[in-house]
Residue, then its C-alpha position, 0 to 999 in steps of 0.5 A: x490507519x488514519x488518513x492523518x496518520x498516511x498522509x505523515x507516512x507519506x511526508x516521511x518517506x519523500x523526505x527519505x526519497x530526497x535524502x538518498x541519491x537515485x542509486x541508493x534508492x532501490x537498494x534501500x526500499x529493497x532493505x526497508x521492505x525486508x525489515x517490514x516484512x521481518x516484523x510483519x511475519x514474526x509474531x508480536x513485533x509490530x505490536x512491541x514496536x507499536x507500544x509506548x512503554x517500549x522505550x524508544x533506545x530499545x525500538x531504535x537498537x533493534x531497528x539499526x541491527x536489523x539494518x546492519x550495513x545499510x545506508x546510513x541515512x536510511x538507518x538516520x530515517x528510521x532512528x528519526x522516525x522512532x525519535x519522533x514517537x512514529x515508530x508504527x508508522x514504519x510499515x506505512x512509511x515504507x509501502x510510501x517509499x516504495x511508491x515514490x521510488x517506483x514512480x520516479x523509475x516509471x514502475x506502476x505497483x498493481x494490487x488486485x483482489x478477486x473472488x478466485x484466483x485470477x487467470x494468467x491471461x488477466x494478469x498479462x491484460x492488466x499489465x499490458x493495459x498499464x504498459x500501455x500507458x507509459x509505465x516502464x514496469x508493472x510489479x501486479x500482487x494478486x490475492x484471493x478474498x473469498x469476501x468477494x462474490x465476484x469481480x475484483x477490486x484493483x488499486x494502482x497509483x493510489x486509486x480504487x477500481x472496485x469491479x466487484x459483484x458486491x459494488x455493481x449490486x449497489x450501484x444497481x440498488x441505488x438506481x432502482x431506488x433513485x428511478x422510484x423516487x422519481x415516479x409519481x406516488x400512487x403510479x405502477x410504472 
């Protein structure tokens, strides 16, 4: 996904977060996240919400009875945003909804990537960490990427920390290559 393309994800979902009174927010981010993951997990879904010969009367009538019974200006939001042509920007759109209500709640979402399953003790370092920092709650999604040679790679709050094996080799590389440019020509040492 483009930048562009989350950076709109985003405005959509403040727009839904000022539309919804604070008691009806976890509800619907509970309800939104289960539609996602329904079209997440159910093979083609996506890729029939995402075409543009799928008309959007269709689009929209599975969306509403997927959300049957929920709040209706949640229903509006995602009438509106199949409306607008935005419709794959529903899942994008949702995680932004998420984030926004969660950080109004004082709730930090921690995803963490690592080479091997990460012990529970690490797990309950990261949140004390984030608890300490004043987040009322740490809601941590661990996965294993066997891309990973070690380390991890942790993003909370919209930020990257890349503790890898990977990124520490190229922070080496890139010393090693700034400290020989730096030495005279001809020199050994």
């Amino acid at each position: 996904m483009s930048w562009r393309d989350e950076r709109i994800a985003r405005r959509y979902a403040r727009a839904l977060y000022q539309a919804l009174p604070p008691e009806a927010r976890r509800p619907a981010v509970e309800r939104l996240t289960d539609v996602v993951t329904w079209l997440r997990e159910t093979p083609g879904a996506l890729e029939w919400l995402r075409h543009p010969l799928v008309r959007s009367e269709d689009k929209v009538a599975l969306l509403e009875r997927a959300l049957e019974g929920a709040d209706e200006r949640l229903v509006r939001f995602v009438r509106l945003l199949v409306e607008h042509g935005r419709a794959a920007l529903l899942p994008a759109a949702a995680d932004a909804f998420r984030a926004e209500v969660d950080r109004a709640d004082g709730r930090l979402r921690v995803r963490v990537r690592s080479a091997r399953p990460l012990p529970e003790r690490v797990r309950e370092q990261i949140e004390a960490l984030f608890l300490a920092q004043g987040y009322r709650g740490v809601e941590l999604e661990a996965t294993v990427d066997r891309r990973l040679i070690g380390g991890f790679v942790l993003e909370a709050d919209g930020r990257l920390y890349d503790a890898s094996i990977a990124r520490a080799l190229e922070k080496l590389k890139d010393r090693l290559i700034a400290d020989a440019g730096a030495r005279e020509p001809g020199k050994i040492g």
